[in-house]
Each structure stands twice: as C-alpha cells, then as structure tokens.
N, C-alpha and C positions, 0 to 999 in steps of 0.2 A: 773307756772301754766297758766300765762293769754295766752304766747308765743300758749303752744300750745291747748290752748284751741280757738284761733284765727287760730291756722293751721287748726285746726280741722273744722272751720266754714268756712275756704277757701276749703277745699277738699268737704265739703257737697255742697255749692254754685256749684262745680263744676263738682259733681257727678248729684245735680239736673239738671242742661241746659243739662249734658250728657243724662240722663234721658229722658228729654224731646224730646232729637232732634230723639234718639232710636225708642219712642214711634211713633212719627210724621212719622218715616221710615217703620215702619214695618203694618202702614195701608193700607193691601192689597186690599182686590174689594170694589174699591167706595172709595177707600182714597186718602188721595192727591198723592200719590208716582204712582198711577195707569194709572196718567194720566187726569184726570179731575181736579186737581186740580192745584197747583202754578205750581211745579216739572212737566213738561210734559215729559213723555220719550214712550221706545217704549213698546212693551207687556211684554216683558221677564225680567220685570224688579224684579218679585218676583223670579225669577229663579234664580238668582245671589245671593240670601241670601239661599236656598237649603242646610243643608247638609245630607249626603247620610243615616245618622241615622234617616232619617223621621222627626226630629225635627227640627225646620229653624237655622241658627244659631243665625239670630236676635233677636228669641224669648231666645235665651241660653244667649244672651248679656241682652236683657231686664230682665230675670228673677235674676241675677248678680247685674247690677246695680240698680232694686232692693232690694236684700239684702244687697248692699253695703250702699243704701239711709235710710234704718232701722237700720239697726246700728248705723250709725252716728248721726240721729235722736237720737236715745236714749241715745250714749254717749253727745249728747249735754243739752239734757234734765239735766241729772247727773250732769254732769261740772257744769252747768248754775246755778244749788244751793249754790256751791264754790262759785262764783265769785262774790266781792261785789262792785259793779256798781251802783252808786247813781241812783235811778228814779227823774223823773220828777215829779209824784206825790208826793214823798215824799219830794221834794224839796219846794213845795207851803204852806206855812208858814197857820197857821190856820183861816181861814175864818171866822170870825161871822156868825151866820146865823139869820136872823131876822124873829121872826116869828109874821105876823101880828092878829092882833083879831079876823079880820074873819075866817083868816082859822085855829085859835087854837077853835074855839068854832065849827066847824065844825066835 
C-alpha cells in the first residue's frame, strides 16, 4: 500500500509543476507568454496553441490536467487515512502545564 501510495504522491507532485507551467503558458493579453513578461517572443505566439474547434488546445490540456490534479488530490486524501505514519505531535511526550494563581483566579 505505502509503494503506491508514494507513486501516487510522485504523479500528483508532478501533474502539479505540470499544472502550473500549463497555466503560466496559456496567459494570453497582458501575460507573461505575450510578451511583457520573462518569455519574450513575437505576436503570434497565441496562434500556435489554436485549434480549429474554437477552443485552444491549451485550454483542453489545462481543463485535463485539472481533472487529473482532482482526482489524485482525493485519491490521496482516502490513502492518507490508511497510512500509519507517526506525527510529530504525537510523538512529544505529555507536557505539564503550570497554571499560575493569577491567571487561574482570572
């Protein structure tokens, strides 16, 4: 169970950067990819993700890998109940608490 419950948090790690880099490309007027920003190129640069169905195709990869980033999300949630992985919390042994007079009569 851990094997792939750690694949499964390597493919999410790696659907997110996917994710993200999707998102950073597909910001057409006034985004970085237009031109003003780091990526300088020339005008036609949203031309090149076009396809002839009217819809971009980067918006067809974005809407994808976010379905792909919601599922993994929630199969991780699920797994993440299975797995018994000591915390840190539960590892700090029980603290005294001292409570002084002033602020017990408080």
């Amino acid at each position: 169970m851990s094997v792939l419950f750690f694949a499964l948090k390597f493919f999410h790690y790696v659907v997110c950067v996917g994710l993200i880099i999707i998102v950073i490309l597909q910001a057409g007027k006034g985004g970085i990819v237009s031109g003003r920003g780091i990526f300088v190129s020339g005008g036609g640069s949203d031309q090149i993700f076009n396809a002839p169905s009217g819809m971009a195709f980067i918006n067809k990869v974005t809407i994808f890998m976010l379905c792909v980033f919601f599922c993994t999300s929630l199969l991780l949630a699920r797994f993440s109940a299975n797995i018994n992985e000591d915390s840190v919390v539960r590892s700090i042994s029980d603290v005294p608490v001292r409570v002084s007079a002033e602020s017990a009569n408080s």
